[in-house]
N, C-alpha and C positions, 0 to 999 in steps of 0.2 A: 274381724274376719279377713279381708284382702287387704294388707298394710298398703300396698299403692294404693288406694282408693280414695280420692281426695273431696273435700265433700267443698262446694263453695255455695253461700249466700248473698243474696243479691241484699246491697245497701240499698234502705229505704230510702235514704235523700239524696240517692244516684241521679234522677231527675233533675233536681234543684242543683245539686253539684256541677252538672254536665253544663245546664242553663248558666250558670252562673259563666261560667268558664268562656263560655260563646260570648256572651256582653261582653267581658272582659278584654276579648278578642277583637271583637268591633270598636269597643271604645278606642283601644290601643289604633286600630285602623284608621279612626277617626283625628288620633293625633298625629299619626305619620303624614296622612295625609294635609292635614294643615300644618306640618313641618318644612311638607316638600312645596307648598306655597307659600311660604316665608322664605325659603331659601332661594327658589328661583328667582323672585323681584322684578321679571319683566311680567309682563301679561300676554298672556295664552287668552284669547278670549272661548274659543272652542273649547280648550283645555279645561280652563276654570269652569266653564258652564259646564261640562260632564261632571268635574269635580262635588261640581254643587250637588248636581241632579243623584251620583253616587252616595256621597254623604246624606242628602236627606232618606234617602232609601236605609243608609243603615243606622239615622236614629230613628226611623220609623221600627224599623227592626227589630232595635234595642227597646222603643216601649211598646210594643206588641210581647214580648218573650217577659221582660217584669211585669206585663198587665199578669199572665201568665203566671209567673212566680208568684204573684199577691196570691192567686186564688188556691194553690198546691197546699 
């Protein structure tokens, strides 16, 4: 009928795709960040203690979102 008429379907494992992509993204975060603590060498005691408190935050993150992916 209307040749412009574009028809699009939503991927079933968009979910799991998107999820996945986010870990990925945190993990990666989690190495830079223990990058940029390797590199610096002195101590930041402030620093480091945010650092920590961030990092546990985003591997709580990452196993909340795979608790998540197991059950999808």
């Amino acid at each position: 009928m209307d040749e412009r008429k574009r028809y699009f379907f939503a991927n079933d494992d968009y979910k799991k795709i998107r999820f996945e992509k986010i870990v990925q993204k945190m993990q990666d975060e989690l190495k830079l960040m223990d990058d940029l603590k390797n590199f610096r060498k002195t101590e930041h005691k402030e620093d480091d203690e945010r650092i920590e408190v961030y990092k546990a935050l985003l591997n709580k993150s990452i196993s909340n979102i795979q608790e998540s992916l197991n059950k999808l």
